[in-house]
N, CA, C and O atoms as a GROMACS GRO file, in nm:
protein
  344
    1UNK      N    1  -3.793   3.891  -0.355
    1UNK     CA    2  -3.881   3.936  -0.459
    1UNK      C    3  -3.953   3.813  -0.516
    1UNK      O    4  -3.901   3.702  -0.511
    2UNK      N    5  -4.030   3.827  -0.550
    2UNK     CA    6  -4.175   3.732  -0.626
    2UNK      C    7  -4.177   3.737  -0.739
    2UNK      O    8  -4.116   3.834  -0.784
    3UNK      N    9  -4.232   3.657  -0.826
    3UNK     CA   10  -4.226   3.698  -1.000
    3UNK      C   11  -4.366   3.647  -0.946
    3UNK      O   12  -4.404   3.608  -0.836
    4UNK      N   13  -4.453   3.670  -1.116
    4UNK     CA   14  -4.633   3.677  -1.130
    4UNK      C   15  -4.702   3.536  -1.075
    4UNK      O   16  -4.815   3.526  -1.027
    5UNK      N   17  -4.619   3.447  -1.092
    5UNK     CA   18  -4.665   3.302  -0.985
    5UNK      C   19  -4.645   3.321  -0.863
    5UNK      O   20  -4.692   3.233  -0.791
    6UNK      N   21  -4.577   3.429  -0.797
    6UNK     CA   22  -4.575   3.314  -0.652
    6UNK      C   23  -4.461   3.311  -0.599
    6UNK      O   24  -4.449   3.311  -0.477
    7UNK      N   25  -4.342   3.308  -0.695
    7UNK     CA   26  -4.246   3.187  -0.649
    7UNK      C   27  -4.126   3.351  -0.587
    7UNK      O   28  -4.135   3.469  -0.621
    8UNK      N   29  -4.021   3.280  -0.486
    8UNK     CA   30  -3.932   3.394  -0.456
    8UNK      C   31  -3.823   3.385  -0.562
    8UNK      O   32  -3.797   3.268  -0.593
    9UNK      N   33  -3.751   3.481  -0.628
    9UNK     CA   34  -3.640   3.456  -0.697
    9UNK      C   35  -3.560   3.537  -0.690
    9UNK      O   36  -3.528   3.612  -0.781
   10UNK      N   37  -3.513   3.535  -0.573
   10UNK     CA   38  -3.427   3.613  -0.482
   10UNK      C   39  -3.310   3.516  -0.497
   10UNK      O   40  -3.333   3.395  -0.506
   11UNK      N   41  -3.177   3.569  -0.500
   11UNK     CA   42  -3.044   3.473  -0.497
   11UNK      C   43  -3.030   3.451  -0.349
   11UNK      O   44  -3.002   3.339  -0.306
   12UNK      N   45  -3.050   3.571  -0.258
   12UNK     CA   46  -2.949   3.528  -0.151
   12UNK      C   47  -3.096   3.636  -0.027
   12UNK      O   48  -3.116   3.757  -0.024
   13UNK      N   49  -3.157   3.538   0.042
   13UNK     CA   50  -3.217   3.568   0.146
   13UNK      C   51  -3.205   3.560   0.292
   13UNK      O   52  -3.241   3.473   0.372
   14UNK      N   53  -3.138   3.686   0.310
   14UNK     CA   54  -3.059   3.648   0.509
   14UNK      C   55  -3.175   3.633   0.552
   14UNK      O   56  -3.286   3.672   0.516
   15UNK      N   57  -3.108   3.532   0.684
   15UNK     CA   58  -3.209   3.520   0.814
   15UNK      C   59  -3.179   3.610   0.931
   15UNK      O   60  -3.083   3.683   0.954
   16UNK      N   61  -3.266   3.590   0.984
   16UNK     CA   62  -3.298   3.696   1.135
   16UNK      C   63  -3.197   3.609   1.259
   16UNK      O   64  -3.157   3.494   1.243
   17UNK      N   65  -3.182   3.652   1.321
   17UNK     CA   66  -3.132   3.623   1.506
   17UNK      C   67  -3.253   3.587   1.524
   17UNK      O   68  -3.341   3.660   1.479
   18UNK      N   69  -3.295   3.447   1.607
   18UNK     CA   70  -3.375   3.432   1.688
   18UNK      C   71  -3.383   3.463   1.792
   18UNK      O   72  -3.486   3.454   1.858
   19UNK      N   73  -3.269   3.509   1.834
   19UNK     CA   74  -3.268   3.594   1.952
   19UNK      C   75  -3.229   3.750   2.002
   19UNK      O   76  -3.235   3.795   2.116
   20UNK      N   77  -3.195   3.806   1.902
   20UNK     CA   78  -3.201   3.951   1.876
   20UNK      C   79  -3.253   4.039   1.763
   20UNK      O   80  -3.258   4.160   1.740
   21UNK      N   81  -3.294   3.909   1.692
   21UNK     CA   82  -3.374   4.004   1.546
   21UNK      C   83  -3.307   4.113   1.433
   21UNK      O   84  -3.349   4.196   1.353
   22UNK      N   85  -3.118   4.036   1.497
   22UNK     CA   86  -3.042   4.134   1.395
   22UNK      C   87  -3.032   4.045   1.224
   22UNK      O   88  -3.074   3.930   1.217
   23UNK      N   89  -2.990   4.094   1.138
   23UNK     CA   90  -2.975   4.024   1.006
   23UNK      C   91  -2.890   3.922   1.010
   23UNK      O   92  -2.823   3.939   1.112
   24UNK      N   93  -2.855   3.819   0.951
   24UNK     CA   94  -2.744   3.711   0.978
   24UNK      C   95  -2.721   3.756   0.806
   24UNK      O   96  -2.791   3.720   0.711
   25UNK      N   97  -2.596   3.847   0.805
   25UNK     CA   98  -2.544   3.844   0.679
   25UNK      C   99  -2.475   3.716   0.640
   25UNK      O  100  -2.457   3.620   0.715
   26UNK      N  101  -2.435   3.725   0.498
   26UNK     CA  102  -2.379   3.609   0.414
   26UNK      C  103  -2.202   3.616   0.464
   26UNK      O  104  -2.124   3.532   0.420
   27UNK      N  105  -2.159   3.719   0.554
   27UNK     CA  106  -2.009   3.704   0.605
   27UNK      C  107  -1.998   3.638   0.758
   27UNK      O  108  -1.909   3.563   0.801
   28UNK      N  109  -2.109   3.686   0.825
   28UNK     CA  110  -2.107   3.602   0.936
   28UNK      C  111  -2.079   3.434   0.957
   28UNK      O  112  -2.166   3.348   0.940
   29UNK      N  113  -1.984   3.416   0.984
   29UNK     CA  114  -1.977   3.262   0.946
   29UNK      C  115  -1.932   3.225   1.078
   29UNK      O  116  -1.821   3.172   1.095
   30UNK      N  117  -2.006   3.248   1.167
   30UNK     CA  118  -1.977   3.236   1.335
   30UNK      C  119  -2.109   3.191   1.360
   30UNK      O  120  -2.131   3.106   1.446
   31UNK      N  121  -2.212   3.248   1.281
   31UNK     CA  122  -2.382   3.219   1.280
   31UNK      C  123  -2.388   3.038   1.268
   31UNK      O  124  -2.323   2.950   1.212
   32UNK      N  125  -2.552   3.052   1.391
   32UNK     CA  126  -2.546   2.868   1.350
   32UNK      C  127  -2.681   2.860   1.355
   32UNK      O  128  -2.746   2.933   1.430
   33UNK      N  129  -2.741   2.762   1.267
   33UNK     CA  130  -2.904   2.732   1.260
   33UNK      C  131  -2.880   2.611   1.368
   33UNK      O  132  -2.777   2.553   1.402
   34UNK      N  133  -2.997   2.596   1.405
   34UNK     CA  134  -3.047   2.470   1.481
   34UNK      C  135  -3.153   2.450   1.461
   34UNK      O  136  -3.233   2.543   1.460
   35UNK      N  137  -3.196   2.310   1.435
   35UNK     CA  138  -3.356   2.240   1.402
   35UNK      C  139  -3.381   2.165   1.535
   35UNK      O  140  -3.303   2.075   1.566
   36UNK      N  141  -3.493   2.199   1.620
   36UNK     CA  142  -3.512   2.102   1.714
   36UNK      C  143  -3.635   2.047   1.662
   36UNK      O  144  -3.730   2.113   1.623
   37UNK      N  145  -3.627   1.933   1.664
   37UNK     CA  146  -3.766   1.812   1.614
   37UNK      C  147  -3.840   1.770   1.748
   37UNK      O  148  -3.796   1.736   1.858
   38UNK      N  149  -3.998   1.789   1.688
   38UNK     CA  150  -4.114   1.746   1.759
   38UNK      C  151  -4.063   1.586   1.733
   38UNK      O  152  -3.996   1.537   1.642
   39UNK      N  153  -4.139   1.516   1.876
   39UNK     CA  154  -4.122   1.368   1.914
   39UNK      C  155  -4.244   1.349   1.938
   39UNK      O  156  -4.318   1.444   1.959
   40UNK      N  157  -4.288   1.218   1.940
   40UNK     CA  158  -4.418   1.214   1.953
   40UNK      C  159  -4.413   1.130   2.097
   40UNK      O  160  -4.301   1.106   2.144
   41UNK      N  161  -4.542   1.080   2.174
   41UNK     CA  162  -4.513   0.986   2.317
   41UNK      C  163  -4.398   0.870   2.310
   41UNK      O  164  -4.361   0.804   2.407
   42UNK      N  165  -4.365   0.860   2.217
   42UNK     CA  166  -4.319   0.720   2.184
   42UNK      C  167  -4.169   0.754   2.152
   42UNK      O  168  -4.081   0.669   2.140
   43UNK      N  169  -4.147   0.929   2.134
   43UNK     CA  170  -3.951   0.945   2.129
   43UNK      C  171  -3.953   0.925   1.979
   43UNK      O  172  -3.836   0.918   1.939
   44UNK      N  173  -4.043   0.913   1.878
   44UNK     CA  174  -4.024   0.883   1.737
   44UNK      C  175  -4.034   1.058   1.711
   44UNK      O  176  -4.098   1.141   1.775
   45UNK      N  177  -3.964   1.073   1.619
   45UNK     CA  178  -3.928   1.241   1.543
   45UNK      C  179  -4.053   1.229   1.482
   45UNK      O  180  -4.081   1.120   1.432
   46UNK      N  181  -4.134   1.323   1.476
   46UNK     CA  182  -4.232   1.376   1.341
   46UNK      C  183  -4.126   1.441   1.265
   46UNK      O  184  -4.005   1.462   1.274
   47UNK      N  185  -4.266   1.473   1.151
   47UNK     CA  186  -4.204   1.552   1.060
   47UNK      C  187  -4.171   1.715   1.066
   47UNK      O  188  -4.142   1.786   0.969
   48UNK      N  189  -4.184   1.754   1.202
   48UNK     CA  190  -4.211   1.902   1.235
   48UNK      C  191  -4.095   1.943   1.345
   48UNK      O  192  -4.097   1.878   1.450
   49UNK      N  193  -4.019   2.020   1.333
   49UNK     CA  194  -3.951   2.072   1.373
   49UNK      C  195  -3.952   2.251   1.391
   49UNK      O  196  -4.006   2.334   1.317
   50UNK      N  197  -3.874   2.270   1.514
   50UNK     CA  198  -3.870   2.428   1.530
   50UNK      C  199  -3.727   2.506   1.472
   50UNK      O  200  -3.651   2.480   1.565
   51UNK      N  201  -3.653   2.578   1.384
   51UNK     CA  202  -3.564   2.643   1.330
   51UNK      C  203  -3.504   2.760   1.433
   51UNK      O  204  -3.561   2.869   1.446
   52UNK      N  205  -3.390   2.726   1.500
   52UNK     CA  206  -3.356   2.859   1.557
   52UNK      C  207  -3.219   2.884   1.512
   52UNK      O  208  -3.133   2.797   1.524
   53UNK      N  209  -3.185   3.036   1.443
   53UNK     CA  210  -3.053   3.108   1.379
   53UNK      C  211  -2.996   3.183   1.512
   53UNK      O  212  -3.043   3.291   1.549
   54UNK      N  213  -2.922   3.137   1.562
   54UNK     CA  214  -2.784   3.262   1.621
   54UNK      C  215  -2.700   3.337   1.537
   54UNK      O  216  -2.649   3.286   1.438
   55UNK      N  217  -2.687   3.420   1.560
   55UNK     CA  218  -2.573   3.544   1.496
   55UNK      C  219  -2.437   3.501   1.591
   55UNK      O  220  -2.421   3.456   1.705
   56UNK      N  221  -2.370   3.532   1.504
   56UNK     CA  222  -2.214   3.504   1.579
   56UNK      C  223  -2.190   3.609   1.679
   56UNK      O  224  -2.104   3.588   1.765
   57UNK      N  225  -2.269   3.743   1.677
   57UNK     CA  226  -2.270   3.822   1.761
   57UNK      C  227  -2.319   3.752   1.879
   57UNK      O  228  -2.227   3.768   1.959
   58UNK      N  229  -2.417   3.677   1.941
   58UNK     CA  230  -2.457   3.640   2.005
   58UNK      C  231  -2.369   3.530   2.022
   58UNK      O  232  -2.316   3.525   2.133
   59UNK      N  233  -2.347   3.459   1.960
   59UNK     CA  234  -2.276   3.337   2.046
   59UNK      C  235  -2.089   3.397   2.080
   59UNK      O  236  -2.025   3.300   2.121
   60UNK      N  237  -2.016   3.503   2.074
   60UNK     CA  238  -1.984   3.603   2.123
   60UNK      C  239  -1.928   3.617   2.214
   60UNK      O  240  -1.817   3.604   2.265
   61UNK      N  241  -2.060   3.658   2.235
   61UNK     CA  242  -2.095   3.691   2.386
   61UNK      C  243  -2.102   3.613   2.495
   61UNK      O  244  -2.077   3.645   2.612
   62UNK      N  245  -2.152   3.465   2.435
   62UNK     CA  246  -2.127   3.364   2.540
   62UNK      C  247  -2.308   3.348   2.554
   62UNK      O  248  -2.359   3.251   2.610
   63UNK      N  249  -2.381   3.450   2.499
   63UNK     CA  250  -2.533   3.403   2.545
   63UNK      C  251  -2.600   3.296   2.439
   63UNK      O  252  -2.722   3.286   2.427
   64UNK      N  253  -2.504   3.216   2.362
   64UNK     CA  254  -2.610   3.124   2.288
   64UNK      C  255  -2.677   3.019   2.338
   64UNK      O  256  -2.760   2.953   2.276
   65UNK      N  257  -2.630   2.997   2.490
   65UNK     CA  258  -2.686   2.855   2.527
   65UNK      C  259  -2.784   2.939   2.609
   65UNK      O  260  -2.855   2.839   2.623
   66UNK      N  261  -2.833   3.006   2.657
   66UNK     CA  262  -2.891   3.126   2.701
   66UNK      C  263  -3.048   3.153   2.654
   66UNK      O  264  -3.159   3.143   2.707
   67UNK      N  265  -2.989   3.198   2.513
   67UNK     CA  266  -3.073   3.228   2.446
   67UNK      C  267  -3.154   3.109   2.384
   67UNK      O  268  -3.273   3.127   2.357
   68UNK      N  269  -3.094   2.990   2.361
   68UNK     CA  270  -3.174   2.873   2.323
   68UNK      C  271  -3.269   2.836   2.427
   68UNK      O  272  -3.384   2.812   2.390
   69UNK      N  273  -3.238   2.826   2.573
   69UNK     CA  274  -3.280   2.815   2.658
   69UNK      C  275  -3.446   2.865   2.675
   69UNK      O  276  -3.555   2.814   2.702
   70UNK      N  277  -3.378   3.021   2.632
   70UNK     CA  278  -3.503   3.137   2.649
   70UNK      C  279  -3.635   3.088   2.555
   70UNK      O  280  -3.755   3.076   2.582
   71UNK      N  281  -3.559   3.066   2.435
   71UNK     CA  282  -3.674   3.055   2.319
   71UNK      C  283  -3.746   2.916   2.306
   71UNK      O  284  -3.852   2.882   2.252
   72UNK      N  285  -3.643   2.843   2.379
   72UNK     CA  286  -3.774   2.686   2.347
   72UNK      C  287  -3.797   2.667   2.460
   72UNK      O  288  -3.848   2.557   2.478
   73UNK      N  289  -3.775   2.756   2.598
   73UNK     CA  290  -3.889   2.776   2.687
   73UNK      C  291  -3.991   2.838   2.674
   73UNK      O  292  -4.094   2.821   2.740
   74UNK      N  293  -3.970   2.927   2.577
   74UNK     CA  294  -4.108   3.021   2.502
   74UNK      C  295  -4.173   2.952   2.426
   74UNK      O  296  -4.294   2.968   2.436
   75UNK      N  297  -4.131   2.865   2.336
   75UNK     CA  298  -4.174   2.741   2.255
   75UNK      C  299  -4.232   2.643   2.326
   75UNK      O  300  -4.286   2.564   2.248
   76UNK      N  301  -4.246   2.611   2.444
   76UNK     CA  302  -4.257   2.506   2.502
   76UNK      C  303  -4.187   2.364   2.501
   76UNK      O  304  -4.235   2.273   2.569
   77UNK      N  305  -4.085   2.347   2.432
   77UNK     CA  306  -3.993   2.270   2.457
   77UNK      C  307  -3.979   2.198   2.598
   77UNK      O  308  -4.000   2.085   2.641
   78UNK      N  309  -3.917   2.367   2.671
   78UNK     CA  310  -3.855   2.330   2.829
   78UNK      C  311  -3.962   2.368   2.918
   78UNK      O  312  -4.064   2.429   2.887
   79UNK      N  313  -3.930   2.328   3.028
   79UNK     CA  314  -4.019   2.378   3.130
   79UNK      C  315  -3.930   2.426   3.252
   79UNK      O  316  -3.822   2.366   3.256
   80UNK      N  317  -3.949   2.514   3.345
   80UNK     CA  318  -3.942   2.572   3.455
   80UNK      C  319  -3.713   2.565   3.429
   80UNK      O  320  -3.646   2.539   3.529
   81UNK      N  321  -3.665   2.583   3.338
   81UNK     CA  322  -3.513   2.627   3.293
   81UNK      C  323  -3.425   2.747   3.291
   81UNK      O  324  -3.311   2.777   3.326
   82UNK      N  325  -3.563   2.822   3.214
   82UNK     CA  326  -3.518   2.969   3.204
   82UNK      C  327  -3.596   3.090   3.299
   82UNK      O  328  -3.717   3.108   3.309
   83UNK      N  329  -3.480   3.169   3.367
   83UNK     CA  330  -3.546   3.250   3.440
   83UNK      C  331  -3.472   3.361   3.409
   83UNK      O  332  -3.350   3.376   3.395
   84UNK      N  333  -3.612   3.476   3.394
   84UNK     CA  334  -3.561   3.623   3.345
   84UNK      C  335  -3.496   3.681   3.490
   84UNK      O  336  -3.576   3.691   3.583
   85UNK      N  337  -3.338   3.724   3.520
   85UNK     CA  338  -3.275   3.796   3.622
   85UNK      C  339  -3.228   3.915   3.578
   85UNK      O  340  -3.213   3.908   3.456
   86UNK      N  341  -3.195   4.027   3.621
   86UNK     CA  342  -3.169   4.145   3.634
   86UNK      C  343  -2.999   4.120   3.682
   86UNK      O  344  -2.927   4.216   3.707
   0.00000   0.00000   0.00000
C-alpha cells in the first residue's frame, strides 16, 4: 500500500519465485535471494546487478541450480548452458 506521497508502507512485502512465480511467504526459510553483479571488460562490478528469489519449494526439488541456469541464460548472463529437454 502507498500513502498520498508515493512512499510503500507496507510492513511485510513477499517476493515472487523467479522461477515459478509462486509467493515466497515470511515461513519459508528454505527460500534464497541471489544478486548476480554486472562486470564491466575489465572484471570490475558496476553498480547493477540482477536479483533472483528461489522458493524452498524449488530448491526441493533439486531444480535450483537448474533454474538459475535457465534465467541468466534468459538474462544473458550465460550462453549456449541451458537446454529446454522433455
Amino acid at each position: 500500500m502507498e500513502n498520498e506521497k508515493g512512499q510503500i508502507v507496507d510492513l511485510y512485502i513477499p517476493r515472487k519465485c523467479s522461477a515459478t512465480g509462486r509467493l515466497i511467504t515470511a515461513k519459508d526459510h528454505a527460500s534464497v535471494q541471489i544478486n548476480i553483479a554486472d562486470v564491466d571488460a575489465n572484471g570490475v562490478i558496476t553498480n547493477t546487478f540482477k536479483t533472483y528469489a528461489l522458493s524452498g519449494f524449488v530448491r526441493s526439488l533439486g531444480e535450483a541450480d537448474d533454474s538459475i541456469n535457465r534465467l541468466s541464460t534468459q538474462d544473458g548472463y550465460l550462453k549456449n548452458v541451458w537446454n529446454y529437454s522433455k
